[in-house]
VOGU-3710 file (C-alpha; in Angstrom, 3 decimals, decimal comma):
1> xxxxxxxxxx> 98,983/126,754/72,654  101,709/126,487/75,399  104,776/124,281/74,874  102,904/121,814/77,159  100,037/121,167/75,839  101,662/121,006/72,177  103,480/118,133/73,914  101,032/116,400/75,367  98,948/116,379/71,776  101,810/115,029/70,075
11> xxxxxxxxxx> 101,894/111,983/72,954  97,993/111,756/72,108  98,772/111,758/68,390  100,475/108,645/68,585  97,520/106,478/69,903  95,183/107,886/66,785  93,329/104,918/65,174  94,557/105,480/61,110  91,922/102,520/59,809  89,030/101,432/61,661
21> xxxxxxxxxx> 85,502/99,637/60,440  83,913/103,051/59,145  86,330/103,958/55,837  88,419/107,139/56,141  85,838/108,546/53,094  83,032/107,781/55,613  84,575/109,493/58,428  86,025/112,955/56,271  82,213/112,675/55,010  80,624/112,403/58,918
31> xxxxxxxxxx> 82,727/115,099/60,212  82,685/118,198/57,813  84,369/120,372/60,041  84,281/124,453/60,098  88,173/124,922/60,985  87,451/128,825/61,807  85,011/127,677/64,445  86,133/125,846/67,931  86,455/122,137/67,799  83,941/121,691/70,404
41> xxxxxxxxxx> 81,451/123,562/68,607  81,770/121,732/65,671  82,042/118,442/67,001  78,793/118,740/68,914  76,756/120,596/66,413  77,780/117,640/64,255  76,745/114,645/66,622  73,719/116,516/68,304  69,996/115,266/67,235  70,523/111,747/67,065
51> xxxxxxxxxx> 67,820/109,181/67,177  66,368/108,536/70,540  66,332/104,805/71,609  63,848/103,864/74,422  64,668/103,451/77,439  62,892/100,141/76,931  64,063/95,976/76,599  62,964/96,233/73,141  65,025/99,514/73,270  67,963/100,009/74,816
61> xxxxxxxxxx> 68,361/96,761/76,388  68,021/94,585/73,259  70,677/97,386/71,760  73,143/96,633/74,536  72,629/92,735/74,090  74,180/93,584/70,538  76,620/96,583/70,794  78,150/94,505/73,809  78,050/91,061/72,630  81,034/88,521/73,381
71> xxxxxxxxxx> 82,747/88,138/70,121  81,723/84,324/68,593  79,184/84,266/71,073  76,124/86,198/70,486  73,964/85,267/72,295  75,744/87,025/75,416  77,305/89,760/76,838  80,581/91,268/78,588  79,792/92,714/82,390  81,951/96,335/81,843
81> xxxxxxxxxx> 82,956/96,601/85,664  83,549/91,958/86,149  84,588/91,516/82,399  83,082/88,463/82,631  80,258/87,337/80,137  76,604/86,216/81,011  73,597/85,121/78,740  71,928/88,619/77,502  69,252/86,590/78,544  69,884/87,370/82,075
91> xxxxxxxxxx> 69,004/90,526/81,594  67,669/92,150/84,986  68,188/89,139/87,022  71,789/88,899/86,321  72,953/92,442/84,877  71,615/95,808/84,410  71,912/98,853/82,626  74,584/101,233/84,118  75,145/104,475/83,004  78,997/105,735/82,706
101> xxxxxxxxxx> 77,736/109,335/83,578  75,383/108,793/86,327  72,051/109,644/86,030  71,587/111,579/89,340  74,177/114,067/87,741  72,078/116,065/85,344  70,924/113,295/82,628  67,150/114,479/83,499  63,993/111,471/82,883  64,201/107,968/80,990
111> xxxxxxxxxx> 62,590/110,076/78,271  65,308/112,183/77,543  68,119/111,653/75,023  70,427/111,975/77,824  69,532/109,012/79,823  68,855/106,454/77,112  71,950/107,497/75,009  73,662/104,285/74,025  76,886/105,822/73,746  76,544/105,945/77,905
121> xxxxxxxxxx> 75,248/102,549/78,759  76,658/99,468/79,272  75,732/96,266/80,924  76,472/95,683/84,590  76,178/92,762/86,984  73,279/94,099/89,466  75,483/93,823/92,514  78,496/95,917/90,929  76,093/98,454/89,650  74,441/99,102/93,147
131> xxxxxxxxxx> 78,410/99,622/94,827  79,171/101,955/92,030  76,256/104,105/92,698  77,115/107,403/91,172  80,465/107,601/92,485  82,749/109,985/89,740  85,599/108,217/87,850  89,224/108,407/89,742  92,331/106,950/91,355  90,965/105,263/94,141
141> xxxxxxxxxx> 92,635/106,413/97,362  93,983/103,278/99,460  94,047/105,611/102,299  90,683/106,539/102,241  88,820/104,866/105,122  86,285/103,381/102,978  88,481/102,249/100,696  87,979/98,366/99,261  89,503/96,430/96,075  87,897/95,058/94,555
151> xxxxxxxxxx> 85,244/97,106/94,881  83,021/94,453/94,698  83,822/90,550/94,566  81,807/90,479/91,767  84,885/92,904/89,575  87,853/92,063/91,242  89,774/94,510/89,335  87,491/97,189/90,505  88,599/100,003/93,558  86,785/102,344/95,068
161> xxxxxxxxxx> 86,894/105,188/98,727  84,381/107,024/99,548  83,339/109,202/96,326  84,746/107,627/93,373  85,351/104,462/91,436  88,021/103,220/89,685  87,351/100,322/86,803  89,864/97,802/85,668  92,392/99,020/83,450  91,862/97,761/80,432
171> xxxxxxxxxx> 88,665/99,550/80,171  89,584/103,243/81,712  90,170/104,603/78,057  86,824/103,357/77,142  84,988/105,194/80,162  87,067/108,366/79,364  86,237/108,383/75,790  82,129/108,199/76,964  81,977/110,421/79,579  84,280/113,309/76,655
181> xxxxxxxxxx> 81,088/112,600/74,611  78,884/113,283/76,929  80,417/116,243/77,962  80,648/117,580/74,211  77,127/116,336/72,977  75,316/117,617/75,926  75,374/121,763/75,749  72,170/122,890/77,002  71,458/124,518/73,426  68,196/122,633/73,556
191> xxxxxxxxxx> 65,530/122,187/75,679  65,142/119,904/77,988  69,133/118,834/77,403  71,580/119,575/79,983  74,489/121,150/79,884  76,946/118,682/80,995  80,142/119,486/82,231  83,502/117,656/83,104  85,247/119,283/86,314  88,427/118,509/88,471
201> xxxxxxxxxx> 86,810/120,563/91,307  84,780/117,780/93,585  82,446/120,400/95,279  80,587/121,038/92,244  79,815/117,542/91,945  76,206/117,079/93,532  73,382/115,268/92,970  70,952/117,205/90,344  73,922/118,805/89,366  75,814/118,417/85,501
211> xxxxxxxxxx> 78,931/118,264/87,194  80,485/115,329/86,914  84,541/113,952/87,466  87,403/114,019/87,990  88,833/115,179/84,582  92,518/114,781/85,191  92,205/111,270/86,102  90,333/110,835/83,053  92,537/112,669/80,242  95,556/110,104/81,737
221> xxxxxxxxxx> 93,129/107,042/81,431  92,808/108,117/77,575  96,356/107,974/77,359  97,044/105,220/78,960  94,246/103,001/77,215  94,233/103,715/73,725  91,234/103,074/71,778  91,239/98,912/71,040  88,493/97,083/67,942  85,613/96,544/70,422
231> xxxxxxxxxx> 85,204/100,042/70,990  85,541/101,003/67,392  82,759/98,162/66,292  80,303/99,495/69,052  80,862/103,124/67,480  80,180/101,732/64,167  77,154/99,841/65,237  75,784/102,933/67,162  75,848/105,107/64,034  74,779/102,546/61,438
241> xxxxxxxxxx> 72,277/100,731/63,322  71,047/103,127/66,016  71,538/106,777/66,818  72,531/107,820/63,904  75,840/109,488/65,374  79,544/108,971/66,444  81,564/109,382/69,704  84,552/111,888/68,413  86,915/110,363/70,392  86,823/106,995/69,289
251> xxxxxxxxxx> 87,748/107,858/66,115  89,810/110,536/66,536  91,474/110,398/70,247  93,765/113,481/69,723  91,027/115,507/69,887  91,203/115,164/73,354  93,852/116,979/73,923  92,628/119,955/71,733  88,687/120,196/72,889  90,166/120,559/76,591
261> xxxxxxxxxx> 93,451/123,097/75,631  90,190/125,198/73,903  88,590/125,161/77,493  91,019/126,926/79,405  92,583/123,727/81,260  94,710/124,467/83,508  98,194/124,560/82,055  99,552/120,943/82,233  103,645/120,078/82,263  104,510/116,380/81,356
271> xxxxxxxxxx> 107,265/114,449/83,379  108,616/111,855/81,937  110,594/109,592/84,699  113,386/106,905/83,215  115,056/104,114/85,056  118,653/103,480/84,032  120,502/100,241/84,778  123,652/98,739/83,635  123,055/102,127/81,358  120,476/101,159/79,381
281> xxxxxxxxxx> 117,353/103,593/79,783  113,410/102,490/80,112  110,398/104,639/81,290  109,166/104,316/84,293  106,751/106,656/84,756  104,788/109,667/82,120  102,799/112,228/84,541  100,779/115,127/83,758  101,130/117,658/86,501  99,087/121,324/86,838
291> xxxxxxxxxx> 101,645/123,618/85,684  103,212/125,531/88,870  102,671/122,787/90,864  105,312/120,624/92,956  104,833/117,040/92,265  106,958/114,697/94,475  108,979/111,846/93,078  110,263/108,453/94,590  113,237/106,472/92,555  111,608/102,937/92,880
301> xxxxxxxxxx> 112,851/99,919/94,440  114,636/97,243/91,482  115,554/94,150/92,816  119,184/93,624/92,776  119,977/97,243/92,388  120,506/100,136/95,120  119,672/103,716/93,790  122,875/105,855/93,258  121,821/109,553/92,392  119,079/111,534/90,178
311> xxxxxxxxxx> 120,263/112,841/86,742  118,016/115,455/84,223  115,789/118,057/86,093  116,640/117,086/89,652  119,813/115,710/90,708  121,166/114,785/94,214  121,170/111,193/95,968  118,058/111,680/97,475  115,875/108,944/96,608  112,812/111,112/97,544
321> xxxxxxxxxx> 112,218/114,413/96,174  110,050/117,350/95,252  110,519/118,754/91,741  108,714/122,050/90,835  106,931/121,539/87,356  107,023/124,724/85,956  107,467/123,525/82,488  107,982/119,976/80,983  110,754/117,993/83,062  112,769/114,397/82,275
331> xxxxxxxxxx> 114,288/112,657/84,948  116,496/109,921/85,321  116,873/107,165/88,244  120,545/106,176/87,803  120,961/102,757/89,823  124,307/100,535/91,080  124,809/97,135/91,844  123,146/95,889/95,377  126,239/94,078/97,041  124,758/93,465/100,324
341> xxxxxxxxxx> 124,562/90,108/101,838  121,205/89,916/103,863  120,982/86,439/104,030  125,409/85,832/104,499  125,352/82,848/101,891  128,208/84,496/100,183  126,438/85,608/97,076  125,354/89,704/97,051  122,083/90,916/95,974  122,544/90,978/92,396
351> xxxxxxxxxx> 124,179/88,018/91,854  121,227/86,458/93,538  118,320/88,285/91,773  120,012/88,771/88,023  122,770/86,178/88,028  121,518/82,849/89,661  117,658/83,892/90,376  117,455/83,186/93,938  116,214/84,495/96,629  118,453/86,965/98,072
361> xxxxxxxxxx> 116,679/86,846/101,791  117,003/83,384/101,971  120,331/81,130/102,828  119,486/78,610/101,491  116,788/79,184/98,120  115,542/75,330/97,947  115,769/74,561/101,618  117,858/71,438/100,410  120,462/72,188/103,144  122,721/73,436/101,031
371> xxxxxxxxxx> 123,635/77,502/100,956  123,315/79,114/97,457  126,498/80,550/97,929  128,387/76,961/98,249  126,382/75,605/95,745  127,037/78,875/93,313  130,794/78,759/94,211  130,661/74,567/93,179  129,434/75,346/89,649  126,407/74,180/90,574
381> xxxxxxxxxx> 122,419/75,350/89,848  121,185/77,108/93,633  117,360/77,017/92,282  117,435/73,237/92,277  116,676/71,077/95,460  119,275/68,400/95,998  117,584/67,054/98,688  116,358/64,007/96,748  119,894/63,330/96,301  120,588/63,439/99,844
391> xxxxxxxxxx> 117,431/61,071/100,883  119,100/58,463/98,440  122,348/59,128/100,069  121,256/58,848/103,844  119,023/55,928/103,241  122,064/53,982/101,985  124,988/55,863/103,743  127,491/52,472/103,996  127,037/52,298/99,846  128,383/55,768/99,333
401> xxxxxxxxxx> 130,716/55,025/102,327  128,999/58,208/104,550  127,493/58,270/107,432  124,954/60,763/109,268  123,673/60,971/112,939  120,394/58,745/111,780  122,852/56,035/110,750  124,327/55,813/113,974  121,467/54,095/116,396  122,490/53,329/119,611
411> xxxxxxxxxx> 126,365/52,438/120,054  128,453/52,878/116,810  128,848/53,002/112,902  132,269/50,263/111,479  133,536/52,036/108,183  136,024/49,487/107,424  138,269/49,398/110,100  137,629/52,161/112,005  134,739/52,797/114,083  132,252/55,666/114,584
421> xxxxxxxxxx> 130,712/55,638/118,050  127,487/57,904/118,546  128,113/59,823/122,106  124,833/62,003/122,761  124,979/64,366/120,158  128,690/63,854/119,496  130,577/61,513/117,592  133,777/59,486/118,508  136,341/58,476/115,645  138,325/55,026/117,715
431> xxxxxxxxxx> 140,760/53,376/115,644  143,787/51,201/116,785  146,803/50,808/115,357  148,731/47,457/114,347  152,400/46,284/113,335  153,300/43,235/111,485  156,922/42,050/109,953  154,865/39,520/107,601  151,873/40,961/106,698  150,170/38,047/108,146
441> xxxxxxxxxx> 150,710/38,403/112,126  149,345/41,593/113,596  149,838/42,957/117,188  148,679/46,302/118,800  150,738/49,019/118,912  148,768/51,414/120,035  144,927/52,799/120,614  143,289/56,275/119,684  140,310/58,130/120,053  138,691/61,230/118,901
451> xxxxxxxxxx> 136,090/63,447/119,834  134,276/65,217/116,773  131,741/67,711/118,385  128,578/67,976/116,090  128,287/71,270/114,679  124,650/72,486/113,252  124,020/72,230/109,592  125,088/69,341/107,235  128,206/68,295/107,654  130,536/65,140/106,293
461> xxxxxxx> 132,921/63,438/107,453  135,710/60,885/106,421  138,954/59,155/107,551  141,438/59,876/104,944  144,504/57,430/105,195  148,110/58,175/103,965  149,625/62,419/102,549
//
């Protein structure tokens, strides 16, 4: 076992299901295992031979309308591709049986334990059936030029391109963990049974063929979707009720890891990719790349940061670059402070984003007239409008003893003694000066007036009298 895959088993390890409906005495009983012999061996001599369900609505379909029930609601069933749930009573007008590993790919007549094995069917809405087809199992490729999410408006969390399909994620574990039993129960040691096979190479997979794919894609959906109680209760239910036998997998997941390693796969290197800000660490990324290969890496984008440099396996201040993975590699995206200004309020990236949560494009976040950065620098919240405040203020501007351009109709606004005459788009401040020697008799000294040139924006102004 190469330092790899030991690895990798040890990640797998850590999503094994310790207690599930069938007791640990049940299971050590079910799986009497030969440890001289290869897992894979043993595993499918022990789950071969089950009883055949027909391929029948008193058969398989009334099976389904049980092992796929909505939980509290019986008497109906949850779509695996929409995730939505429908009356098992709609069954053939509304969904379907679809089969995980398609038929056309070596599961041979309805008669066969291949095609009507439970462990491989699951209900379907009829539309998102027909768009699967038998597309294999992958990443769907957005630059594929059939490519279309969802894959059908009937699973919106479905993808496909032009040869495969890829299901919503909180199901991709549960797909992987059928199509590994498939591949293990199905040897070709009897007759009439096929000899079905798992492959990462695409031109083996043809119709009439076993082939079937993509197995990469399909180890890292494991991973990344551990098993979850609905899948363990179906397993149960299977073996108690129906066939008479267990998917591995299900209750043992890190057997993955060690079926495949047995098979030759291609030696696999884990990279583990962190994100380090303020420098505190989180993953942001765990890959499983062939051995050899070069797999190219991309620091990502974090609001309110800027990347600085690479630390670990690579280094440099690259943001994009190709790291060989010859053996297991950790990396580290080390990241700074963004201090740039797009939007000049006064206020940098990350004071925006992670300090006041505003928008760090925008001038002014609210659209209340007033910048963030003013409204920042005044001790004041920048995510709340104030332009109520300002509608109560211009609708009664003499009150609050302001003015504004709509105040001013057609000749001028008196504040007091002073007058504010509207000229086009300008104002003019006139104001006259008096003297008295008794406070009671005035006479004019003198006569001033100023131009104030409207600027754009919101502005205020005010005759202040006296230092």
């Amino acid at each position: 076992m190469n330092s790899s895959c030991s690895i990798w088993l040890c990640l797998l390890l850590s999503f094994a299901v310790t207690a599930t409906a069938a007791d640990q005495e049940t299971l050590d009983n079910y799986y009497e295992i030969d440890t001289e012999k290869p897992l894979r061996d043993e595993l499918h001599r022990i789950i071969d031979d089950h009883t055949i369900i027909p391929y029948t609505k008193v058969g398989t379909v009334d099976a389904m309308k049980v092992l796929d029930a909505t939980p509290g609601e019986v008497d109906k069933v949850i779509l695996i591709y929409s995730r939505r749930k429908e009356y098992a009573s709609g069954y053939s007008e509304i969904w379907n049986r679809e089969h995980l590993w398609p038929n056309s790919y070596g599961l041979g007549t309805s008669s066969r334990a291949s095609y009507t094995d439970l462990h491989n069917l699951r209900p379907a809405d009829w539309n998102v059936n027909s768009s699967r087809g038998n597309k294999f199992f992958d990443n769907s490729d957005s630059s594929d030029a059939n490519y279309a999410k969802p894959a059908n408006e009937e699973a919106p969390e479905t993808s496909r391109d032009t040869d495969s399909w890829e299901p919503p994620d909180e199901i991709k574990g549960n797909v992987a963990r059928a199509v590994f039993y498939m591949d293990v129960r199905y040897s070709g040691d009897v007759e009439k049974e096929p000899d079905l096979i798992i492959t990462n190479d695409l031109s083996l997979v043809a119709i009439n063929s076993p082939y079937f794919a993509k197995l990469r894609t399909l180890l890292q959906w494991h991973v990344d979707d551990p098993v979850d109680d609905a899948e363990i209760l179906r397993n149960d239910l299977i073996h108690t009720e129906y066939q008479g036998n267990r998917n591995p997998f299900v209750d043992y997941p890190e057997w993955v890891a060690t079926i495949y390693e047995e098979d030759g796969l291609p030696g696999t290197s884990e990279l583990i990719v962190y994100n380090e800000t303020e420098g505190a660490r989180s993953i942001a990324s765990i890959r499983y790349i062939t051995t050899g290969g070069n797999e190219p890496v991309k620091a990502d984008t974090i609001a309110g940061y800027t990347f600085k440099q690479w630390s670990g396996d690579i280094t440099g201040e690259e943001a994009e670059q190709t790291l060989e993975m010859d053996t297991d590699k950790t990396i580290t995206a080390i990241y700074d402070h963004d201090t740039s200004d797009n939007d000049k309020d006064g206020l940098t990236a990350y004071e925006e984003v992670l300090t006041h949560k505003t928008d760090p494009e925008k001038e002014d976040t609210t659209g209340d007239g007033f910048p963030d950065g003013e409204l920042a620098g005044k001790g004041m919240d920048p995510t709340i409008s104030y332009a109520p405040v300002m509608e109560i203020i211009k609708a009664n501007p003499a009150i609050h003893d302001l003015f504004n351009a709509d105040s001013i109709q057609d000749t001028h606004f008196r504040l007091g003694g002073v007058i504010i005459e509207k000229v086009g788009d300008s104002f003019q401040l006139n104001f006259t000066i008096e003297k008295s020697t008794d406070l009671k008799v005035w006479t004019e000294h003198e006569k001033h007036s100023v131009k104030m040139d409207a600027e754009t924006g919101m502005q205020f102004l005010r005759v202040r009298v006296g230092k």
